[in-house]
mmCIF file of the N, C-alpha and C atoms, coordinates in Angstrom:
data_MODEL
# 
_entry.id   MODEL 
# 
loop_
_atom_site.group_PDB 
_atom_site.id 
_atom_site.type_symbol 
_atom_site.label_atom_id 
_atom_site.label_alt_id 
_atom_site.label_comp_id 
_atom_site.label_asym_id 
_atom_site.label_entity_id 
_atom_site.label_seq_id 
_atom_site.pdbx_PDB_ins_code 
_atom_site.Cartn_x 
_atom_site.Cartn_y 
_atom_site.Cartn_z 
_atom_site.occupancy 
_atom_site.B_iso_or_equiv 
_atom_site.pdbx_formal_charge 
_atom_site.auth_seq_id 
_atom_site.auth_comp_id 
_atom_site.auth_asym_id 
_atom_site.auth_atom_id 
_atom_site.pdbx_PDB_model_num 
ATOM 1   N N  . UNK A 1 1  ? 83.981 79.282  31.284 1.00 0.00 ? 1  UNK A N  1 
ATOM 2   C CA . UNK A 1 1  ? 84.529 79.644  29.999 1.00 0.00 ? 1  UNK A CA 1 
ATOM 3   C C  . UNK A 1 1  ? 83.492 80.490  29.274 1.00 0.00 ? 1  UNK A C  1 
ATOM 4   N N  . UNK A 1 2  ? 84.117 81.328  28.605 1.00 0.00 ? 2  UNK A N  1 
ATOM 5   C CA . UNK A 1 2  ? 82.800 82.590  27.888 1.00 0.00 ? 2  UNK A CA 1 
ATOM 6   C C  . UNK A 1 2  ? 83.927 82.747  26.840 1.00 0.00 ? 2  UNK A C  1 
ATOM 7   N N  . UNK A 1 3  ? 82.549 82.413  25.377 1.00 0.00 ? 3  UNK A N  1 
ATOM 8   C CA . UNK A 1 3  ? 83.247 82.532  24.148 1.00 0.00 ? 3  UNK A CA 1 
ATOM 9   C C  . UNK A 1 3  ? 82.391 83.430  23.812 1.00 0.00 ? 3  UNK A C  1 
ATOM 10  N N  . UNK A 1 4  ? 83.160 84.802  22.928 1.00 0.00 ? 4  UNK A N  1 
ATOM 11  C CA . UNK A 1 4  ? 82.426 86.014  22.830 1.00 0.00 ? 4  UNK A CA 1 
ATOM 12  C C  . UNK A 1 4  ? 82.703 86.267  21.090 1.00 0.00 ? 4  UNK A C  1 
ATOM 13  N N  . UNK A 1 5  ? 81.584 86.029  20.157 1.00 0.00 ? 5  UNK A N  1 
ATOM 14  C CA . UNK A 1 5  ? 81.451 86.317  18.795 1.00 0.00 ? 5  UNK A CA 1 
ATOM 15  C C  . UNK A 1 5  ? 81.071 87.471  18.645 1.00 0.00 ? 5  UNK A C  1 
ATOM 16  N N  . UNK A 1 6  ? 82.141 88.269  17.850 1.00 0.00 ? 6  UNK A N  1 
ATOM 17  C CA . UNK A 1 6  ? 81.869 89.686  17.867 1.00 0.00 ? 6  UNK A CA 1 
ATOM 18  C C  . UNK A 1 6  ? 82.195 90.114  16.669 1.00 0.00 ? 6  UNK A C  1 
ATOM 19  N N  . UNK A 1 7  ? 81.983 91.106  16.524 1.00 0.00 ? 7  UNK A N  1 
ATOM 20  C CA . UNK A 1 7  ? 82.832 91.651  14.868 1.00 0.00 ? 7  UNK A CA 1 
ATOM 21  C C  . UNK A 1 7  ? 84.092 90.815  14.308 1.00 0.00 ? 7  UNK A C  1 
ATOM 22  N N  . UNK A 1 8  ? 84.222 90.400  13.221 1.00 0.00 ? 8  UNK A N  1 
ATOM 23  C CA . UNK A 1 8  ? 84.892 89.926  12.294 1.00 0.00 ? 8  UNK A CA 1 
ATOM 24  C C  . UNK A 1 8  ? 86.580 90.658  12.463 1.00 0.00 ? 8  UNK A C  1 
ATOM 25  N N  . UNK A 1 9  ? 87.195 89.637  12.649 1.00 0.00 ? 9  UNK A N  1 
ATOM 26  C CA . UNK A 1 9  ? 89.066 90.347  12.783 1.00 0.00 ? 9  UNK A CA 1 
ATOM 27  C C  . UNK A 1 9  ? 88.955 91.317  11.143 1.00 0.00 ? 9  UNK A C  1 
ATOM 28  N N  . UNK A 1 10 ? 89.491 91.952  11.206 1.00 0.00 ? 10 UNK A N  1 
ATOM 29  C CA . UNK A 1 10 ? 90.340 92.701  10.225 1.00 0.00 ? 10 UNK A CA 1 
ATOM 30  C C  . UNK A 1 10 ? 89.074 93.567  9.889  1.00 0.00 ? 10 UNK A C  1 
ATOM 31  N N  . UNK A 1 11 ? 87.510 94.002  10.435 1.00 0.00 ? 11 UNK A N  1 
ATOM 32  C CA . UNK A 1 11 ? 86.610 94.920  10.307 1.00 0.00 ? 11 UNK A CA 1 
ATOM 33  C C  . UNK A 1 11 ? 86.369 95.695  11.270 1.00 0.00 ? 11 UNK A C  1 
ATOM 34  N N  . UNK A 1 12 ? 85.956 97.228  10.732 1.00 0.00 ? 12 UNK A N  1 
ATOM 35  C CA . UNK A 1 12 ? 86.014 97.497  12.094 1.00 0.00 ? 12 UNK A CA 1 
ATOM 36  C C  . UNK A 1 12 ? 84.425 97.882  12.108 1.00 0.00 ? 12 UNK A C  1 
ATOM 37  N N  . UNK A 1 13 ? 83.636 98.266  13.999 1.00 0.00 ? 13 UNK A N  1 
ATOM 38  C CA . UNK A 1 13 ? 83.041 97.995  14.091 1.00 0.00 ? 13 UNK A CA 1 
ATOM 39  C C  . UNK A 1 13 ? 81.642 98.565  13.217 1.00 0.00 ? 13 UNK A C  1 
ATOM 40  N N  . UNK A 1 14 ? 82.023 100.231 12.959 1.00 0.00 ? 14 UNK A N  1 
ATOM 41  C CA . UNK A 1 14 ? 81.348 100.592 12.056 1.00 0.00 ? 14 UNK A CA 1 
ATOM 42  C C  . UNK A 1 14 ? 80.892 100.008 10.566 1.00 0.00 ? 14 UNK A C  1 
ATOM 43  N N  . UNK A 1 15 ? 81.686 99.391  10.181 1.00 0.00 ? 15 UNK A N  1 
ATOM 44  C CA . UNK A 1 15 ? 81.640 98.919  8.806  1.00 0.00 ? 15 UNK A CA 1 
ATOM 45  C C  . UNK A 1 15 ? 80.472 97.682  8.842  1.00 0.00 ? 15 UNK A C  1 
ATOM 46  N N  . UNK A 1 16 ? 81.259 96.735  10.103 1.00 0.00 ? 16 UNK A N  1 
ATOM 47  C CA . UNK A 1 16 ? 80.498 95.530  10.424 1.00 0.00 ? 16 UNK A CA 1 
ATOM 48  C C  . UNK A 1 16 ? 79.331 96.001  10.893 1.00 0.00 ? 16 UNK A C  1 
ATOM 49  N N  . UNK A 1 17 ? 78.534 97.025  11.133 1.00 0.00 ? 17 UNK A N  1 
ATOM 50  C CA . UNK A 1 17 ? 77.437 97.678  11.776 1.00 0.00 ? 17 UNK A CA 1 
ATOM 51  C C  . UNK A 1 17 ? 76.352 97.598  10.377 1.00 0.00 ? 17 UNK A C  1 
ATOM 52  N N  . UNK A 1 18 ? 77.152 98.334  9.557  1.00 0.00 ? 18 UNK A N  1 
ATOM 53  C CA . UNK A 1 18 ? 76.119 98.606  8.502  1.00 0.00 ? 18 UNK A CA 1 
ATOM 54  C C  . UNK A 1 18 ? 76.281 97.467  7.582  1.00 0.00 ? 18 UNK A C  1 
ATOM 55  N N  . UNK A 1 19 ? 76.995 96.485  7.479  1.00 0.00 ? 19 UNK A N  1 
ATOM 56  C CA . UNK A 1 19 ? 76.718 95.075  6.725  1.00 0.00 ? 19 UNK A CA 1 
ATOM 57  C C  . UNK A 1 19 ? 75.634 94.369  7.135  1.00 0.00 ? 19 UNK A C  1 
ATOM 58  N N  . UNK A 1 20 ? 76.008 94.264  8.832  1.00 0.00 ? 20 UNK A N  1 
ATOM 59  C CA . UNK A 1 20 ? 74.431 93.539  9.409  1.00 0.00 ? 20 UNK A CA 1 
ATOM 60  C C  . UNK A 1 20 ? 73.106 94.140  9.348  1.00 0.00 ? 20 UNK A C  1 
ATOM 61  N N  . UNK A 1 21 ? 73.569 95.628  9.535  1.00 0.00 ? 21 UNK A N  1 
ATOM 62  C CA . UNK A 1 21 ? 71.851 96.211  9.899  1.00 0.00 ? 21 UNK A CA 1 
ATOM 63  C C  . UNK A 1 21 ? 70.956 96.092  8.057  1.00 0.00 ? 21 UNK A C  1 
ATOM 64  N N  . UNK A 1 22 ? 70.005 95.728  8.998  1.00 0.00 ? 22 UNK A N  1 
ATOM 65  C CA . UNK A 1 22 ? 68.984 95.655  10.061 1.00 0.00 ? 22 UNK A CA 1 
ATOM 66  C C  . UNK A 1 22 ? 69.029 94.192  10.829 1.00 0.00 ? 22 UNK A C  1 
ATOM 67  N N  . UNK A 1 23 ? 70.067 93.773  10.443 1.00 0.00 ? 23 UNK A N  1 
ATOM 68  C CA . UNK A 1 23 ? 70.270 92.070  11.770 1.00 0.00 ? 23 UNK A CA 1 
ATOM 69  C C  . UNK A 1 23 ? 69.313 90.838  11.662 1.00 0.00 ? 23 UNK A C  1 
ATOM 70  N N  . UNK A 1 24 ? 68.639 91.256  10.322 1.00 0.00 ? 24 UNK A N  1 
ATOM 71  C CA . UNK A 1 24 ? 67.781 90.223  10.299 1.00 0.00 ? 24 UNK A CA 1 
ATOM 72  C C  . UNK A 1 24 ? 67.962 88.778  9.205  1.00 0.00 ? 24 UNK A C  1 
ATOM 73  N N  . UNK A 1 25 ? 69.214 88.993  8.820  1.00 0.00 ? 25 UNK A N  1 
ATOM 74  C CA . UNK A 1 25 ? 69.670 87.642  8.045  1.00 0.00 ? 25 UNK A CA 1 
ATOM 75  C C  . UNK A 1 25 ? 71.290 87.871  7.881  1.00 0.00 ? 25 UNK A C  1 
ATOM 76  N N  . UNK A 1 26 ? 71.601 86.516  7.903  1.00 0.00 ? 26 UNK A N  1 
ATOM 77  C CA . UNK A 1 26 ? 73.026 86.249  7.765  1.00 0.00 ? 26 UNK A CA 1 
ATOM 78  C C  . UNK A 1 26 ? 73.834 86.950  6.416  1.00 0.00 ? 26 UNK A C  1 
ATOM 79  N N  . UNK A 1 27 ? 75.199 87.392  7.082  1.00 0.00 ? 27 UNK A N  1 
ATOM 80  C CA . UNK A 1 27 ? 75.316 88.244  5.908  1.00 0.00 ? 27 UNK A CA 1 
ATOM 81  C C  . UNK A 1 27 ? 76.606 87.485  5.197  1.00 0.00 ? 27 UNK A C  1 
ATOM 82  N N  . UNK A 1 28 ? 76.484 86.910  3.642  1.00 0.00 ? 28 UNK A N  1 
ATOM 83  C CA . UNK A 1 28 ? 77.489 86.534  3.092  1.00 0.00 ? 28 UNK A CA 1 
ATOM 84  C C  . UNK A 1 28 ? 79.059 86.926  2.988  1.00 0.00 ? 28 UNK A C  1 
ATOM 85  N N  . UNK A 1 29 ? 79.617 86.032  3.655  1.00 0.00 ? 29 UNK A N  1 
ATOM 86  C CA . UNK A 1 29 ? 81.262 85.974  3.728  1.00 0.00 ? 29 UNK A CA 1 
ATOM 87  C C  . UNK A 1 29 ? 81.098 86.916  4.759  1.00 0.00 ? 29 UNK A C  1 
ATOM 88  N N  . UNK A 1 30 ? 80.389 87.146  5.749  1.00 0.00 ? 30 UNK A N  1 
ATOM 89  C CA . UNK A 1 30 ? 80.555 88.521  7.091  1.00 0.00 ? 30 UNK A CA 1 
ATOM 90  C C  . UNK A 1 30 ? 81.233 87.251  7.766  1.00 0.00 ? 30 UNK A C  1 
ATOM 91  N N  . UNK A 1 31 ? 80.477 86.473  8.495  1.00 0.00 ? 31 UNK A N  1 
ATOM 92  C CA . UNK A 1 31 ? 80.978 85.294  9.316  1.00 0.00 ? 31 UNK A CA 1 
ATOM 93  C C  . UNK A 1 31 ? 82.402 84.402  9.106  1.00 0.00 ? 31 UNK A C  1 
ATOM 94  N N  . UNK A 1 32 ? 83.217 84.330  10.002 1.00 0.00 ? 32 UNK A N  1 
ATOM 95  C CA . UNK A 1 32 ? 84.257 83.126  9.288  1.00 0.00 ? 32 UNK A CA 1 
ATOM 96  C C  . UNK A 1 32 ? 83.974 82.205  9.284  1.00 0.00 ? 32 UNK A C  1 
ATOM 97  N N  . UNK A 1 33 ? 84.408 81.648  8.325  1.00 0.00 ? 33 UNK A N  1 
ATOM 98  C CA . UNK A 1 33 ? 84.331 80.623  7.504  1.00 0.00 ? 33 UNK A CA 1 
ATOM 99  C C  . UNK A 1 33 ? 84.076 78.854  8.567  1.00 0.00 ? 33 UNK A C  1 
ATOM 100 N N  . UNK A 1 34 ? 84.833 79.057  9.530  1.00 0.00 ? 34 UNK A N  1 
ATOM 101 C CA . UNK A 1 34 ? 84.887 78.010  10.316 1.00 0.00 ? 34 UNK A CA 1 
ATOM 102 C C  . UNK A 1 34 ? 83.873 78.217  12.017 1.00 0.00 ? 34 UNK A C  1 
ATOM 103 N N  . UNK A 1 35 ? 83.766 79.364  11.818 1.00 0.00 ? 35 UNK A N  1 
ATOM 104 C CA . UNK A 1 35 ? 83.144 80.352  13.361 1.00 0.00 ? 35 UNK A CA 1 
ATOM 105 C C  . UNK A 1 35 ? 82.693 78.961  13.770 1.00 0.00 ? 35 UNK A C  1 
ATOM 106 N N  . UNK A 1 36 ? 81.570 78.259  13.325 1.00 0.00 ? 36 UNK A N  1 
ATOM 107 C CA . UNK A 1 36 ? 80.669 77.158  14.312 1.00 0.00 ? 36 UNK A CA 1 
ATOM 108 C C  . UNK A 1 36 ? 81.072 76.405  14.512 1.00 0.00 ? 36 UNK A C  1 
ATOM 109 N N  . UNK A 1 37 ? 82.093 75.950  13.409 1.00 0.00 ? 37 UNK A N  1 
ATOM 110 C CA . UNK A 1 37 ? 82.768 74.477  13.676 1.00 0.00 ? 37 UNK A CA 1 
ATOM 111 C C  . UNK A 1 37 ? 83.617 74.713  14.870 1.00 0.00 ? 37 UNK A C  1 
ATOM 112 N N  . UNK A 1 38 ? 84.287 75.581  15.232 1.00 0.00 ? 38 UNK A N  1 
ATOM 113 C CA . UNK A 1 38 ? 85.119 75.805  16.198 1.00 0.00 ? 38 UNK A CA 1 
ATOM 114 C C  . UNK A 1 38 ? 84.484 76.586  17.119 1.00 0.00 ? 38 UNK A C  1 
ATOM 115 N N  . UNK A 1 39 ? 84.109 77.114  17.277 1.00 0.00 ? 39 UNK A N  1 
ATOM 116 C CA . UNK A 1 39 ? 83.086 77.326  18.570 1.00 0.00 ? 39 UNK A CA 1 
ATOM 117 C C  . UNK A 1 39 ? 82.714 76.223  19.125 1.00 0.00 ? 39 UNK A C  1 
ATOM 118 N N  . UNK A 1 40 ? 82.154 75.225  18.494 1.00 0.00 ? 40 UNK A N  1 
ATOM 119 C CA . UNK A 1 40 ? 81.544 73.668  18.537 1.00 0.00 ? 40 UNK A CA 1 
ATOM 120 C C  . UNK A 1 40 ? 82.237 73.227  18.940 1.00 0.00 ? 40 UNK A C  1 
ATOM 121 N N  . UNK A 1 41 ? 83.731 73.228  18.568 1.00 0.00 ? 41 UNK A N  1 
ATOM 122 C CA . UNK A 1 41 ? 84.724 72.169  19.354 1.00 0.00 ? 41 UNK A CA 1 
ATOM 123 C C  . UNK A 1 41 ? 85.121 72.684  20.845 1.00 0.00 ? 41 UNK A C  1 
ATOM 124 N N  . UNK A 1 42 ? 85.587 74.260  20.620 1.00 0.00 ? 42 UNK A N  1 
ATOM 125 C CA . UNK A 1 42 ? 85.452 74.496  21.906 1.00 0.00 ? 42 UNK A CA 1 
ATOM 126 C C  . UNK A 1 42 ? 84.433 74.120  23.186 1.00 0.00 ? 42 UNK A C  1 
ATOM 127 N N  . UNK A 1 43 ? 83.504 74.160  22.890 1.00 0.00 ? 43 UNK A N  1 
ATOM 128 C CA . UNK A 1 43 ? 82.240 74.085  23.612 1.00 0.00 ? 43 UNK A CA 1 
ATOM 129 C C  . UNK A 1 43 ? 82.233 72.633  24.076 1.00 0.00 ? 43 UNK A C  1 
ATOM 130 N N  . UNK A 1 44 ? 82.331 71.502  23.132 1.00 0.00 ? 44 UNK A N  1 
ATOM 131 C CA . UNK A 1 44 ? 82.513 70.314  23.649 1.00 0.00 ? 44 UNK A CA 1 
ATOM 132 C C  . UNK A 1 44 ? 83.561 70.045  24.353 1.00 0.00 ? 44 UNK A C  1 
ATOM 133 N N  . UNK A 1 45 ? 85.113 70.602  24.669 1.00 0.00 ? 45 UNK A N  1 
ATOM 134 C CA . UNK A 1 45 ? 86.234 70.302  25.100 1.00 0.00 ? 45 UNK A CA 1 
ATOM 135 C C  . UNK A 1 45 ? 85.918 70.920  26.483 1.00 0.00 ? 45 UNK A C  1 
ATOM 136 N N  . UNK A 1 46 ? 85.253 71.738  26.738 1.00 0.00 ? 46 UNK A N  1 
ATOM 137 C CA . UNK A 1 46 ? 85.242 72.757  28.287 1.00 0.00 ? 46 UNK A CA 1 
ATOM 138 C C  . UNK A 1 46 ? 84.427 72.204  29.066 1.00 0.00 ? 46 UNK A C  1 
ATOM 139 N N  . UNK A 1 47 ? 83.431 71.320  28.111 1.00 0.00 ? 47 UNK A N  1 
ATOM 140 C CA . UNK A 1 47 ? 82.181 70.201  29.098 1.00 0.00 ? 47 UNK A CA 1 
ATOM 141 C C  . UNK A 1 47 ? 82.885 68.962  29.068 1.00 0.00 ? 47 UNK A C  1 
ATOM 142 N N  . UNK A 1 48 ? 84.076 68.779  28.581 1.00 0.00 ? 48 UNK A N  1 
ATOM 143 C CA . UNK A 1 48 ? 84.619 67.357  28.884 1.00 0.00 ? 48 UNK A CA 1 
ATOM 144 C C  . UNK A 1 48 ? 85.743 67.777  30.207 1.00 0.00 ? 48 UNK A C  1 
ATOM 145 N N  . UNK A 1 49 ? 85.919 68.579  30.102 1.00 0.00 ? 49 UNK A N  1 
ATOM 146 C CA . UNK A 1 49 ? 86.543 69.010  31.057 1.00 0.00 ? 49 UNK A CA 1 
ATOM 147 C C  . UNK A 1 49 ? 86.096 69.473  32.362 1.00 0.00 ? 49 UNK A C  1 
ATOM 148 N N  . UNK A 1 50 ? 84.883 69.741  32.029 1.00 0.00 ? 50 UNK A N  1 
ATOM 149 C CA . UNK A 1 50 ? 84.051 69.863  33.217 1.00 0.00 ? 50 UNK A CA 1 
ATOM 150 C C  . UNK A 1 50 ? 83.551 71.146  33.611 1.00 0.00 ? 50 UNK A C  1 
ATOM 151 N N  . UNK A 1 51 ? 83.723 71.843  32.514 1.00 0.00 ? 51 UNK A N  1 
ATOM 152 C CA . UNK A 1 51 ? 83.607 73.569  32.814 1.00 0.00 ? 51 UNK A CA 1 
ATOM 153 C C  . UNK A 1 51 ? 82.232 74.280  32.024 1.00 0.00 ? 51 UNK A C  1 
ATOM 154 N N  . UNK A 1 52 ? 81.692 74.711  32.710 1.00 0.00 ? 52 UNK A N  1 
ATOM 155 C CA . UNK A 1 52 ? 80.490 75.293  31.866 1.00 0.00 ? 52 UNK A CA 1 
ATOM 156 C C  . UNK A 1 52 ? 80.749 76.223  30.681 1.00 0.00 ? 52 UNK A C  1 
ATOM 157 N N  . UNK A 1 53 ? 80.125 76.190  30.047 1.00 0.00 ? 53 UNK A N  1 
ATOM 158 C CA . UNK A 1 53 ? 80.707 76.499  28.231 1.00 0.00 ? 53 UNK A CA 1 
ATOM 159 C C  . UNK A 1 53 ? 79.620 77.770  28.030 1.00 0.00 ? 53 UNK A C  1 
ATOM 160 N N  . UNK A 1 54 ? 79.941 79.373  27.939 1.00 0.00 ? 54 UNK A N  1 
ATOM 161 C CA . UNK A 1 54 ? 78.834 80.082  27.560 1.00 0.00 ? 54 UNK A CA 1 
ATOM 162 C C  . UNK A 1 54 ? 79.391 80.942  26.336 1.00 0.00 ? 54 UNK A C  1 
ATOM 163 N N  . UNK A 1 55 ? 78.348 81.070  25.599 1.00 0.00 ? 55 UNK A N  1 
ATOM 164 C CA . UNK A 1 55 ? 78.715 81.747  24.236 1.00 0.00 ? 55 UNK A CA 1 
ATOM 165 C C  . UNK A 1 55 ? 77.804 82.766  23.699 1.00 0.00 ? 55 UNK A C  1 
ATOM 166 N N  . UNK A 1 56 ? 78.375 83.887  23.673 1.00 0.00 ? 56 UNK A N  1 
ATOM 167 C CA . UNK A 1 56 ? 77.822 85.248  23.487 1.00 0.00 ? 56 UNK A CA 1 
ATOM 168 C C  . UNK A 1 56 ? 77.819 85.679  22.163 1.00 0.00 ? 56 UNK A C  1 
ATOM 169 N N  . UNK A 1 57 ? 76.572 85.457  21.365 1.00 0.00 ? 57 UNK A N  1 
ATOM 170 C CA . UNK A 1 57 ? 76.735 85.650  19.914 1.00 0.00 ? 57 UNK A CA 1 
ATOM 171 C C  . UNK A 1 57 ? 76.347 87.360  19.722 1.00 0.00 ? 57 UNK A C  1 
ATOM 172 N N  . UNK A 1 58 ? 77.083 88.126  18.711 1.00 0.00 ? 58 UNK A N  1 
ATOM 173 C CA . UNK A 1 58 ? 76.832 89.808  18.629 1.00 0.00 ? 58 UNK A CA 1 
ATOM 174 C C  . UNK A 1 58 ? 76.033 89.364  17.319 1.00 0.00 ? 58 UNK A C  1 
ATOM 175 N N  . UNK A 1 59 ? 75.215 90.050  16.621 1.00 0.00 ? 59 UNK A N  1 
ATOM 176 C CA . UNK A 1 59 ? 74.934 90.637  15.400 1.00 0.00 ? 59 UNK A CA 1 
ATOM 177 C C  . UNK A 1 59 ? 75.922 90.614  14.270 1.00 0.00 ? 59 UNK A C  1 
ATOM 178 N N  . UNK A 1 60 ? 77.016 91.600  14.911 1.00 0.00 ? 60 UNK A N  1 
ATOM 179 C CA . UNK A 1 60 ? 77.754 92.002  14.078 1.00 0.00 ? 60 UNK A CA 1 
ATOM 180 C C  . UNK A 1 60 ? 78.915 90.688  13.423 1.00 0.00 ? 60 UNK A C  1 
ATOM 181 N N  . UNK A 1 61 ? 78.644 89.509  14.606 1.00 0.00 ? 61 UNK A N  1 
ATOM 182 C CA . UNK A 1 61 ? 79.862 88.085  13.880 1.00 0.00 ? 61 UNK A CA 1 
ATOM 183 C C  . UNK A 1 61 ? 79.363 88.134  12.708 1.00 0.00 ? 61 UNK A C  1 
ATOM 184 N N  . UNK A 1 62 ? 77.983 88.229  12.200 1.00 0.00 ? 62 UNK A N  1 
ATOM 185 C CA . UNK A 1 62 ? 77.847 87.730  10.882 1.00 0.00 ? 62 UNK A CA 1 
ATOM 186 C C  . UNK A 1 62 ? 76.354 88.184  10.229 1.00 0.00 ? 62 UNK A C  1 
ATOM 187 N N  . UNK A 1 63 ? 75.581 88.580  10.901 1.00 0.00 ? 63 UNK A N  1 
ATOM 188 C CA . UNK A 1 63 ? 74.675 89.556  10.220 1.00 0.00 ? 63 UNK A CA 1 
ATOM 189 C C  . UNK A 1 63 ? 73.062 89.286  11.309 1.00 0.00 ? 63 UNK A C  1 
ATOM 190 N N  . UNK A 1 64 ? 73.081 88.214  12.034 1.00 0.00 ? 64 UNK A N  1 
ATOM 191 C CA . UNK A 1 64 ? 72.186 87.343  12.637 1.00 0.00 ? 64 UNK A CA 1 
ATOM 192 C C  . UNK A 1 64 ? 72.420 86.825  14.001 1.00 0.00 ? 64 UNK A C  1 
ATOM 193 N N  . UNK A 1 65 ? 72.193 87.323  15.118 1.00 0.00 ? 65 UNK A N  1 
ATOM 194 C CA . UNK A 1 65 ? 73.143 86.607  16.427 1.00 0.00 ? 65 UNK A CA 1 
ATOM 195 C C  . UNK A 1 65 ? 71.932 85.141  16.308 1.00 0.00 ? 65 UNK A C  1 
ATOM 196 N N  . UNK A 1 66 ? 70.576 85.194  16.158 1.00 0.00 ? 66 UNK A N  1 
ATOM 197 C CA . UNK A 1 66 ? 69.863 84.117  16.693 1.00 0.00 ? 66 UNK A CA 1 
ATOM 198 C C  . UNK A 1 66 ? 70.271 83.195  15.493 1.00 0.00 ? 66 UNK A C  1 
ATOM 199 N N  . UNK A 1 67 ? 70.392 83.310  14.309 1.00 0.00 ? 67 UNK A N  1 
ATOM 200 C CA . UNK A 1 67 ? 70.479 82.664  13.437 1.00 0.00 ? 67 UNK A CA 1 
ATOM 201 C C  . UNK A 1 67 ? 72.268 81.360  13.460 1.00 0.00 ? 67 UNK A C  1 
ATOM 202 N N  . UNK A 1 68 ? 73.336 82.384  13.665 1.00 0.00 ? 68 UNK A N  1 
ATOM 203 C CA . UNK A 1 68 ? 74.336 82.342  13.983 1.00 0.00 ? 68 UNK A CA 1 
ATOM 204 C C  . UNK A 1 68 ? 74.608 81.322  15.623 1.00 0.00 ? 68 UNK A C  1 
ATOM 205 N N  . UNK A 1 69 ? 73.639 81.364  16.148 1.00 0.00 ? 69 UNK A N  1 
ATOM 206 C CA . UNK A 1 69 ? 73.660 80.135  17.593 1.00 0.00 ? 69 UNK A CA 1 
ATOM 207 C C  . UNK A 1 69 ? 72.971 78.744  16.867 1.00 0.00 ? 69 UNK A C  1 
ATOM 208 N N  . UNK A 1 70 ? 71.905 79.069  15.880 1.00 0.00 ? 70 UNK A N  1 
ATOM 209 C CA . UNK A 1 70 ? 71.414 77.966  15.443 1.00 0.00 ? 70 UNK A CA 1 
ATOM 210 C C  . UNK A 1 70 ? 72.542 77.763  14.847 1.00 0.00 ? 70 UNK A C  1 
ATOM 211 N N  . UNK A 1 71 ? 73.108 77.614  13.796 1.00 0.00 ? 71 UNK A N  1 
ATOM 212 C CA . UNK A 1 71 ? 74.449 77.127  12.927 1.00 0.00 ? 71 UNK A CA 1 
ATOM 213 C C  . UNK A 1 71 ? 75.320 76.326  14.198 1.00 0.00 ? 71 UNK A C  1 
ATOM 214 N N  . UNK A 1 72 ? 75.484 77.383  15.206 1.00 0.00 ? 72 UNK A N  1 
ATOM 215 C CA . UNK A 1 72 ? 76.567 76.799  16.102 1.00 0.00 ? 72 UNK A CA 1 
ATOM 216 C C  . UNK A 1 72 ? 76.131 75.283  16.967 1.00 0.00 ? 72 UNK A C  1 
ATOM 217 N N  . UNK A 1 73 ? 74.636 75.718  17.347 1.00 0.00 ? 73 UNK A N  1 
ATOM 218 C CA . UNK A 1 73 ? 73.629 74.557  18.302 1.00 0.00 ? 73 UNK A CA 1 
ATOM 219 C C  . UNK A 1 73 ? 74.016 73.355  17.436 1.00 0.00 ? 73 UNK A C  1 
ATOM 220 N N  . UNK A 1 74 ? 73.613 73.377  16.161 1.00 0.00 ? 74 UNK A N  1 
ATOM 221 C CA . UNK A 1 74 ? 73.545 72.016  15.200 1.00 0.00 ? 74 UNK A CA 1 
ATOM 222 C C  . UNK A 1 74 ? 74.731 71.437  14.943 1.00 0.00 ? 74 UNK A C  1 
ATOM 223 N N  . UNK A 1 75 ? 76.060 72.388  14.847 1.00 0.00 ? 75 UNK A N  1 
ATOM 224 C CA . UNK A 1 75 ? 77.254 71.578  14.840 1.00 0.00 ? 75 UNK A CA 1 
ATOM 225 C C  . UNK A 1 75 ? 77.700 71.033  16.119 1.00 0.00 ? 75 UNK A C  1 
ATOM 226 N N  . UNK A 1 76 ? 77.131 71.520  17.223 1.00 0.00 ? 76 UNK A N  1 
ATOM 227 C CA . UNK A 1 76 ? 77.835 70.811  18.885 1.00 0.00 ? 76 UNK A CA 1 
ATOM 228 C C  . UNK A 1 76 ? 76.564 69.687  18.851 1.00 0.00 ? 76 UNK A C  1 
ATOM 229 N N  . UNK A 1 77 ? 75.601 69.758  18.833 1.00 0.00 ? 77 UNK A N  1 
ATOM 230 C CA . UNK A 1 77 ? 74.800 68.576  18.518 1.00 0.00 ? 77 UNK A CA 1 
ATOM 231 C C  . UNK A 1 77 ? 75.528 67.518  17.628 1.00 0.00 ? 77 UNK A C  1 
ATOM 232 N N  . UNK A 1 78 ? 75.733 67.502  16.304 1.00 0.00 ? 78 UNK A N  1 
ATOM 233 C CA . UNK A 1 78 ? 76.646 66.892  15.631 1.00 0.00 ? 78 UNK A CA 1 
ATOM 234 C C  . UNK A 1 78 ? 78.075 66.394  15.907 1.00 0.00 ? 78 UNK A C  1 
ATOM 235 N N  . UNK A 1 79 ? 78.582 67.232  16.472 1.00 0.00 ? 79 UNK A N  1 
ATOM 236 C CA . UNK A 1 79 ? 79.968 66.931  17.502 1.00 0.00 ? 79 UNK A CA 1 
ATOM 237 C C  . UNK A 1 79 ? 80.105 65.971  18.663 1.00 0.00 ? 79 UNK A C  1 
ATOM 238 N N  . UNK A 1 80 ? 78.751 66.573  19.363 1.00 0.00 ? 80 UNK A N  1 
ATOM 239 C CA . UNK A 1 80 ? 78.429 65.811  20.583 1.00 0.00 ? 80 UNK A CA 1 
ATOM 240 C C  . UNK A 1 80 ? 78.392 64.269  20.658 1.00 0.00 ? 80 UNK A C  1 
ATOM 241 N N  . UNK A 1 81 ? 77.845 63.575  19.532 1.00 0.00 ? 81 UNK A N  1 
ATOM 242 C CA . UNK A 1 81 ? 77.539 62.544  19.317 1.00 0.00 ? 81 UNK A CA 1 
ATOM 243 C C  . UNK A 1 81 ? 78.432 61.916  19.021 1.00 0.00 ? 81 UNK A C  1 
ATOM 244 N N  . UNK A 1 82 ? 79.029 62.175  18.514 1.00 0.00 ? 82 UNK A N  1 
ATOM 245 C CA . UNK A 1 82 ? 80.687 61.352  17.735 1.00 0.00 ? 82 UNK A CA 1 
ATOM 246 C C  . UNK A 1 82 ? 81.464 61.073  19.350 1.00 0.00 ? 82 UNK A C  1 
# 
């Protein structure tokens, strides 16, 4: 399974280009609103299932790809446990 975070529905890629750049911090309301929580669930449902879970974060989901995996890491951590 490959979950691919990429530019924001209804932006296009140019626009989402110059919100993020220079990519070095998360950019307010760029990201949806739920992106980690549901990424998170996905991710836990594909390892219960038995399927390796990979997730390709862009820049452009939200202003930060490394920042944007941490958000996601801490909610499947949090998920995981329940």
């Amino acid at each position: 399974m490959i979950v691919r975070l990429m530019t924001p529905i209804g932006m296009r890629y140019e626009e989402a280009y110059l919100k993020a750049f220079p990519f070095d911090k998360l950019v307010e309301g760029m990201m949806s609103p739920h992106m980690p929580e549901e990424t998170a669930e996905i991710m836990i449902e594909t390892i219960k299932q038995g399927v390796q879970a990979n997730v390709i974060i862009n820049n452009r989901a939200g202003g930060n790809a490394p920042l944007i995996a941490q958000k996601v890491a801490e909610t499947f951590l949090q998920g995981s446990k329940q």
